[in-house]
C-alpha positions as CSV (number, residue, x, y, z in Angstrom):
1,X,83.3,380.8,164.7
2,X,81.0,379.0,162.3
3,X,80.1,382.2,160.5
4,X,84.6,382.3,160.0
5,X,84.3,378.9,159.1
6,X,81.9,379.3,156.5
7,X,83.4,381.9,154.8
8,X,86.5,380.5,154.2
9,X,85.1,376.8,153.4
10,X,81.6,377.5,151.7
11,X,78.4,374.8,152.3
12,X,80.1,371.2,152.5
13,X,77.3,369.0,151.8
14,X,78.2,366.4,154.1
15,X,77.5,363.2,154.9
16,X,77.4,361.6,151.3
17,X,75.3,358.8,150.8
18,X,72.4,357.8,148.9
19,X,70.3,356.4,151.6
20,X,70.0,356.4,155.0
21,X,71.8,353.0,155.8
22,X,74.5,354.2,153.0
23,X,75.0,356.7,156.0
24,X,75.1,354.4,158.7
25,X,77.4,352.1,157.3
26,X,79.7,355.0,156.4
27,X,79.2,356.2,159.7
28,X,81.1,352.8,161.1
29,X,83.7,352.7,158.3
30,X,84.8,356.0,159.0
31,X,86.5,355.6,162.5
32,X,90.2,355.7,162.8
33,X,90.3,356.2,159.1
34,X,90.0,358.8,156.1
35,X,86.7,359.2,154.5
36,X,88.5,358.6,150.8
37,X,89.1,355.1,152.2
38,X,85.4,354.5,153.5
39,X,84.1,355.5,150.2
40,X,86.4,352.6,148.3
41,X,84.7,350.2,150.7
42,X,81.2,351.3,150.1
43,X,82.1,351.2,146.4
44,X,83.1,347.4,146.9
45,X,79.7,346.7,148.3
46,X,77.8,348.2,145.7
47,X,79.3,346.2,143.4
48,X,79.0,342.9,145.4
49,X,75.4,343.9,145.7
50,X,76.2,344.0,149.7
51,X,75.3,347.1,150.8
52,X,72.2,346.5,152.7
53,X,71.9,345.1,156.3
54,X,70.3,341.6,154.8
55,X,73.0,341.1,152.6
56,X,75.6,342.2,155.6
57,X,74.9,339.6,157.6
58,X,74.5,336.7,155.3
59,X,78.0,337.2,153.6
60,X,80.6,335.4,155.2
61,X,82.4,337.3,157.5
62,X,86.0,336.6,155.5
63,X,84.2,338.3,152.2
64,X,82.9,341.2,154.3
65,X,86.2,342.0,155.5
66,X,87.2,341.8,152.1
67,X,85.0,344.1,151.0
68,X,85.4,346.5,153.7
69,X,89.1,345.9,153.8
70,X,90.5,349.5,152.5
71,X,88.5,351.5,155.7
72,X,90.9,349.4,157.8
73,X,90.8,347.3,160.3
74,X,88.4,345.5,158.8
75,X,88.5,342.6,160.9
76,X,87.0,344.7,163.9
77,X,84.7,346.8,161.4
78,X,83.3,343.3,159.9
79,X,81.8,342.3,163.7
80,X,80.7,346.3,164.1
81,X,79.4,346.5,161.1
82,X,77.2,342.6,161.2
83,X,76.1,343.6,165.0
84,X,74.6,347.1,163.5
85,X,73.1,345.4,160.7
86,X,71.3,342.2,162.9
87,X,70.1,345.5,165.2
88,X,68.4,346.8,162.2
89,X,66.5,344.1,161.2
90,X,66.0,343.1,164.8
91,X,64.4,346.7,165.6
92,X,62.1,346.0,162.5
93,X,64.3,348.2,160.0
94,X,65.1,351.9,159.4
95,X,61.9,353.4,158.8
96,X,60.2,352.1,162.1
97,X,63.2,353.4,163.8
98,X,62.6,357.0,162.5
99,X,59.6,356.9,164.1
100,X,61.6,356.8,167.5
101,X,62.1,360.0,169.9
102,X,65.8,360.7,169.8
103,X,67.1,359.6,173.2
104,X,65.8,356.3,173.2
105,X,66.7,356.0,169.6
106,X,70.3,357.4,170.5
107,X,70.2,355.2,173.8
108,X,69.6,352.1,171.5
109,X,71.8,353.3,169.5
110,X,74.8,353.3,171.9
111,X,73.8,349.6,173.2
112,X,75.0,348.1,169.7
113,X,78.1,346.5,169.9
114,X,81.0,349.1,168.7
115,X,78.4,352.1,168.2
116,X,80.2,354.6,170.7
117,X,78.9,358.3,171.6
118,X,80.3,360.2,168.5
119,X,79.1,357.3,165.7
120,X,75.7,357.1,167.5
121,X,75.1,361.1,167.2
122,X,77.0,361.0,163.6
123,X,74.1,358.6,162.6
124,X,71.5,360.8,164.6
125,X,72.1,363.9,162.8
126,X,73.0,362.7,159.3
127,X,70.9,360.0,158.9
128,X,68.1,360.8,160.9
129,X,68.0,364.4,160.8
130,X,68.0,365.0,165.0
131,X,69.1,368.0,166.6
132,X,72.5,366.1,167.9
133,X,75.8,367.9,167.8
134,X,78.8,365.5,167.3
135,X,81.5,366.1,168.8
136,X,84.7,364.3,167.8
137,X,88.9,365.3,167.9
138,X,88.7,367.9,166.2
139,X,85.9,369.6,167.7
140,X,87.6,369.2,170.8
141,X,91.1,371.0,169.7
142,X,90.3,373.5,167.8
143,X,88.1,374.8,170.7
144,X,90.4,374.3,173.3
145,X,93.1,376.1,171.1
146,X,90.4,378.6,170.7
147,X,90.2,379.1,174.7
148,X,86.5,378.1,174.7
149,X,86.8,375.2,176.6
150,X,89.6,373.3,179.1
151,X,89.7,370.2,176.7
152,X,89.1,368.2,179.9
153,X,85.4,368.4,179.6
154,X,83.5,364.6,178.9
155,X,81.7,364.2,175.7
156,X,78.3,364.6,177.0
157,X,79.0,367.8,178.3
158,X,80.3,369.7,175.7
159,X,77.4,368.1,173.3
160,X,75.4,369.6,175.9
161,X,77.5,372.8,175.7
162,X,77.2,373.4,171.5
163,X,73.7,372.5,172.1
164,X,72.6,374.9,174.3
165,X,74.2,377.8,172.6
166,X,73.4,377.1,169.2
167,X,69.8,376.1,169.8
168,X,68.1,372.8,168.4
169,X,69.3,373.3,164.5
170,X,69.7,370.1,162.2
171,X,71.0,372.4,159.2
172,X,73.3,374.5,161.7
173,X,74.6,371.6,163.7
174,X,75.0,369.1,160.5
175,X,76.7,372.2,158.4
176,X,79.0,373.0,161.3
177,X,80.4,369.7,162.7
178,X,81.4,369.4,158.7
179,X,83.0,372.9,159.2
180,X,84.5,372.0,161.7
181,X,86.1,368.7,160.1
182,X,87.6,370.3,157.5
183,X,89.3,372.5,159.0
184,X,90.7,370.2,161.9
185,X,91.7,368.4,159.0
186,X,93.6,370.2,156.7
187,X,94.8,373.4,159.3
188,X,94.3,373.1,162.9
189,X,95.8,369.7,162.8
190,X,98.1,368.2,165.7
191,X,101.1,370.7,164.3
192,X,98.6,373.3,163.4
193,X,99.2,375.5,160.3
194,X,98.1,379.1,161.9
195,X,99.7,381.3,158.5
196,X,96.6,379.8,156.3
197,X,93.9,379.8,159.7
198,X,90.7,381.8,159.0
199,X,90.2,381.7,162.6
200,X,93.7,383.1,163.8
201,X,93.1,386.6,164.3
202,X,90.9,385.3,167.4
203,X,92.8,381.8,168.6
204,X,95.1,383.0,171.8
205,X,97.0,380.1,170.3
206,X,98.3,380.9,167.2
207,X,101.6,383.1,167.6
208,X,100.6,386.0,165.7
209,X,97.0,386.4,167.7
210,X,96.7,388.8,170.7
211,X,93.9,390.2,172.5
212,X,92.2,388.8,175.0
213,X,90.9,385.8,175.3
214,X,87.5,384.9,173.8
215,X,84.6,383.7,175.8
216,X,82.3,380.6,174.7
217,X,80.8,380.8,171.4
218,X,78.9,384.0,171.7
């Protein structure tokens, strides 16, 4: 699947950002919204001279909404987004926290107010470079369509799933997820678009695919 994926979509050089904290801070703005819209908010902060976790939580919270505002719900984002930044300065800042193993870093992670599973591991394998596969909506249909999983399974076990098979692989894992965003996005979306799917000759989904079914990313 990832080798179809690639082929068809080429490297994707993802997550952009210029530091590490650019990442985490994208990695909050980006839920229930498009990445185009995160990267107008991070654009406001640059400009306001905002975009570091210092600066975060001395603004006023009305001006950091304002700020933040095109990523959406930027009322709820402002209180994720000050509780991630008083963690960071509480845990003594970025580069002490690389020097954590990654469960209790991810564990520590996940105990910050409106850091969930799949924004914990997003900041796990783009900002800190750990062998975490992120699994998010899109993982979860497309391999369901695929018939590699039910689509009932919890998120820690298919992370644990992807993980095993693929081996520990930053590179793999950080190139794949992105694979597998794009395409979610733009062709295997809720109506799926199976005429321009790179992956169609193998989905038991699409209409025009036969054969049986395939067995768990071998």
């Amino acid at each position: 699947m990832f080798e179809r994926l690639f082929a068809a979509y080429g490297p994707r050089d993802w997550w952009p950002g210029d530091s590490i904290f650019e990442i985490m801070v994208g990695a909050v703005l980006t839920q229930n919204t498009a990445w185009t819209n995160v990267e107008k908010a991070i654009c406001n902060l640059k400009r306001a001279k905002a975009l570091s976790p210092q600066a975060i939580v001395d603004a006023h919270p009305r001006r950091l909404a304002n700020l933040i505002r095109p990523s959406g719900y930027f009322n709820v984002k402002t209180r994720r987004l000050r509780a991630l930044c008083a963690w960071l300065l509480a845990q003594g800042g970025i580069k002490k926290l690389a020097k954590m193993d990654t469960e209790p870093l991810r564990l520590a992670l996940l105990s910050v107010h409106g850091v969930g599973r799949e924004t914990a591991d997003d900041i796990l394998l783009y900002a800190f470079e750990r062998p975490v596969f992120v699994i998010d909506a899109y993982t979860r249909r497309i391999f369901t369509r695929l018939g590699m999983i039910a689509g009932t399974e919890d998120y820690e076990t298919l992370r644990g799933m992807f993980e095993e098979v693929l081996g520990a692989d930053v590179a793999l894992y950080n190139e794949y997820h992105a694979l597998i965003v794009r395409h979610g996005k733009d062709i295997c979306r809720k109506k799926p678009r199976c005429n321009s799917c790179c992956l169609a000759a193998v989905c038991p989904s699409c209409g025009e695919a036969g054969g049986p079914r395939p067995i768990l990313i071998q």
